[in-house]
C-alpha atoms as one frame of an Amber mdcrd trajectory, in Angstrom:
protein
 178.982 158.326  16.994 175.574 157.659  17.690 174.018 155.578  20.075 170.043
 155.059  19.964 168.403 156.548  22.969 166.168 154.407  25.025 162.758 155.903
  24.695 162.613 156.310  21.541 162.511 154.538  17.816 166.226 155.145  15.968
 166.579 154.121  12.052 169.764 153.602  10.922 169.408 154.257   6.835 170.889
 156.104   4.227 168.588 157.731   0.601 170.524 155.666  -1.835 168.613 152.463
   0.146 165.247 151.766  -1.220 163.904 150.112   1.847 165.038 152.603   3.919
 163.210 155.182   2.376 160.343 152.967   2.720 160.513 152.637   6.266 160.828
 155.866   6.805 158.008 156.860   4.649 156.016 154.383   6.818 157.583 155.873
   9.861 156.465 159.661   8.837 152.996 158.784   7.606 152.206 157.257  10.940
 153.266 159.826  12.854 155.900 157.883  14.702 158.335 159.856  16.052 162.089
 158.484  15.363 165.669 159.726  15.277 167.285 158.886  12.435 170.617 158.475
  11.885 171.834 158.659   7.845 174.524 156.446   7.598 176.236 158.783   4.376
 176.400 161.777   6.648 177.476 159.685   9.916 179.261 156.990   8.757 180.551
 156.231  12.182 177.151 155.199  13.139 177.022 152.160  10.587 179.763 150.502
  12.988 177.319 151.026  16.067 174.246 149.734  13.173 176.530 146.403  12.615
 177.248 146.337  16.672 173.549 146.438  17.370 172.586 143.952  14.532 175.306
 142.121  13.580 174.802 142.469  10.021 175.691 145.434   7.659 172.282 145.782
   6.300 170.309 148.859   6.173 167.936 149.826   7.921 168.271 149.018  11.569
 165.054 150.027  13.334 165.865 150.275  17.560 162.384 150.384  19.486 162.327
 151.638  23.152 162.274 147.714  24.214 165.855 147.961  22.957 164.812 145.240
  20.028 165.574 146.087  16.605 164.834 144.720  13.165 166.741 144.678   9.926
 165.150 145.311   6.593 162.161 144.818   8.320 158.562 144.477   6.502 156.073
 147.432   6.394 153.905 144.623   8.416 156.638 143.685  10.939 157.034 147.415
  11.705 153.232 147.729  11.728 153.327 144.679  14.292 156.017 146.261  16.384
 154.042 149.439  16.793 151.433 148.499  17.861 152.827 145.756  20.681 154.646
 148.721  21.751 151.168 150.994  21.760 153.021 153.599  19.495 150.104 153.348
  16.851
């Protein structure tokens, strides 16, 4: 099981889920660094996902501030990068 480590960004996702392959493309093409956790090959980890979010949806983004968003928006993870300084 996977738990997200605090100084970093941890997406909880799986390929089959179209946003999650979104955020992640948004992830990689700003050069975010991340640890991500694929749900299909860990599916432990979706019970610590629901634990952090209390929802089953995909994906869970963790920042280092130990908030997290679900499903989120390219432009909420856009916002959250840059109040963190990561972009």
């Amino acid at each position: 099981m996977t738990n997200p480590a605090q100084d970093t960004i941890t997406m909880f996702g799986a390929e089959w889920c179209r946003d999650c392959r979104r955020t992640k493309a948004q992830l990689d093409g700003l050069g975010v660094a991340y640890t991500y956790v694929d749900l299909a090959d860990d599916p432990a980890s979706a019970e610590v996902a629901k634990d952090i979010s209390g929802r089953t949806n995909i994906p869970v983004v963790v920042y280092p501030d130990a908030s997290h968003q679900v499903e989120p928006s390219n432009a909420d993870v856009e916002k959250k990068l840059r109040e963190l300084s990561l972009i």
